[in-house]
C-alpha positions as CSV (number, residue, x, y, z in Angstrom):
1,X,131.9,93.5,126.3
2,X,130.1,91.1,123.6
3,X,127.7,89.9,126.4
4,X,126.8,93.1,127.9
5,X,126.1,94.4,124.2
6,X,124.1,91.3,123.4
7,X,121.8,91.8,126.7
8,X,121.0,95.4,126.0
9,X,120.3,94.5,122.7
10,X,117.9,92.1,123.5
11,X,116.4,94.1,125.9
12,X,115.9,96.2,123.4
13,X,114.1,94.0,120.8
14,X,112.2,92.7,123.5
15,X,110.8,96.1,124.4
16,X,109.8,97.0,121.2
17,X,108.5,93.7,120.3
18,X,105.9,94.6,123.3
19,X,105.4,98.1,122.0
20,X,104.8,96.8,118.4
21,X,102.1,94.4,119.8
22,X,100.5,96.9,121.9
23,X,100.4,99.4,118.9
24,X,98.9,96.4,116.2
25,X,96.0,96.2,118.0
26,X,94.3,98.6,120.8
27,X,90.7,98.1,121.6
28,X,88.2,99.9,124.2
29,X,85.3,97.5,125.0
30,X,82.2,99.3,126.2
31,X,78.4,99.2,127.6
32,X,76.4,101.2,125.5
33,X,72.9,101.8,127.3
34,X,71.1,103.2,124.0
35,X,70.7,102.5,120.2
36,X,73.4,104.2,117.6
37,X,74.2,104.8,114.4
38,X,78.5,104.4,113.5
39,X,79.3,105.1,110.0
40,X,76.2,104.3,107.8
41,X,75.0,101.3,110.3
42,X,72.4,101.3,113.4
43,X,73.6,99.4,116.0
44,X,70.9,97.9,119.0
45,X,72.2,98.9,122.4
46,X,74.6,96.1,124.8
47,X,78.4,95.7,124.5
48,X,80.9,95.8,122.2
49,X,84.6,96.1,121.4
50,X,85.4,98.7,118.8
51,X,89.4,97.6,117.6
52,X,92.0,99.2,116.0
53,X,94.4,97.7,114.0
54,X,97.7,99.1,111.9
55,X,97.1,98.1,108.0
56,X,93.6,98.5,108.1
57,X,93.5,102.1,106.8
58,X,90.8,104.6,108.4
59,X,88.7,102.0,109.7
60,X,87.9,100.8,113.3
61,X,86.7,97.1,113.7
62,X,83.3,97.8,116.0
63,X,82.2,94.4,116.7
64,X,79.2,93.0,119.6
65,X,79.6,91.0,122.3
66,X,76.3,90.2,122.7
67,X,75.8,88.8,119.0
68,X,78.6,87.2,117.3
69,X,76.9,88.2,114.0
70,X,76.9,91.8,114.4
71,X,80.2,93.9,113.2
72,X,81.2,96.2,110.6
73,X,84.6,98.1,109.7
74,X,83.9,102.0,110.2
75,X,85.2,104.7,108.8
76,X,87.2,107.2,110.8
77,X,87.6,110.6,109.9
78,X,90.8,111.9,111.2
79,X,92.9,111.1,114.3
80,X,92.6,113.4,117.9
81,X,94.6,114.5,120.4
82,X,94.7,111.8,123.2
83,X,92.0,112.7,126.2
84,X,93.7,113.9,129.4
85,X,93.9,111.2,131.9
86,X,94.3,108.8,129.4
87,X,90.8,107.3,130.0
88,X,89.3,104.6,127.4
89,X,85.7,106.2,126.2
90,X,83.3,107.0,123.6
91,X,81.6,110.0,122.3
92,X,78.1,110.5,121.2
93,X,76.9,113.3,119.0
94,X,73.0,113.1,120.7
95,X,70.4,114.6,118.6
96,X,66.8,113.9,120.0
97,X,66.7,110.1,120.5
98,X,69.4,109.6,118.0
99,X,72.6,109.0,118.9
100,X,76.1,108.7,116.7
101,X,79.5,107.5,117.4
102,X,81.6,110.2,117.1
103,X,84.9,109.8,119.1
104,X,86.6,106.7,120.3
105,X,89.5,107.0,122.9
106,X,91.8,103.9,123.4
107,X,94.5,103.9,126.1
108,X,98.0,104.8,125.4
109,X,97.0,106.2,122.0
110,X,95.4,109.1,119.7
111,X,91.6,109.3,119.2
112,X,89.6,108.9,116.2
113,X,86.8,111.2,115.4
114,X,84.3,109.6,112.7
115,X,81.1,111.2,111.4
116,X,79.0,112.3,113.9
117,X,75.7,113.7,114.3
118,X,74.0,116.4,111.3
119,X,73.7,120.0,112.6
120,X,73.0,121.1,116.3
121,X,73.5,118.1,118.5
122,X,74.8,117.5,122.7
123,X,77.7,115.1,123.5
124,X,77.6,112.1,125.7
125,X,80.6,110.3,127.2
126,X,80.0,106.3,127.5
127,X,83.3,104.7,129.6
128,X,84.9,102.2,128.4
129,X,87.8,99.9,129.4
130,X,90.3,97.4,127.9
């Protein structure tokens, strides 16, 4: 009886030992074809990992993979219901030729909305993937 209680409980730390790493620290990476502004910052299109992590309070790591130099912590405004499908992505609040990160979707986990584009504006969706 000892044993099999030991192996469930191992099995049991074990699987939330995998769940607790999974939760510390999701990330979407991403190929963004155009120029955008996240939080108060411009960012020059290319690729780039935007990274959540627990203790960091409502902020996302966003972070290029084209320029080791070029990352910032942005603020998020509130979290969203997960995207059907389940689908890493990114939103963009479009207006004109400006574009703003406005929704970041991570697998396995709620979004984030952050501040998005002033007044009238049209969304486009950027895939991303792990």
């Amino acid at each position: 009886m000892r044993t099999k209680s030991f192996a469930v409980g191992l099995v049991l730390v074990l699987a939330l030992s995998v769940a607790g790493v999974q939760a510390w620290a999701q990330k979407v990476k991403a190929n963004i074809p155009f120029d955008f502004v996240a939080g108060e910052q411009e960012f020059p299109a290319g690729n780039y990992q935007i990274k959540f992590e627990t203790g960091l309070q409502k902020h996302l790591i966003l972070k290029s993979l084209d320029d080791s130099d070029l990352s910032a912590n942005v603020m998020y405004i509130t979290r969203l219901s997960e995207r059907e499908g389940g689908e890493p992505c990114l939103i963009f609040d479009k207006d004109g030729d400006k574009a703003y990160l406005s929704e970041v979707y991570m697998v396995g986990m709620d979004g984030f909305h952050l501040q998005g584009a002033p007044g009238k504006h049209t969304h486009q969706k950027v895939a991303g993937g792990k």
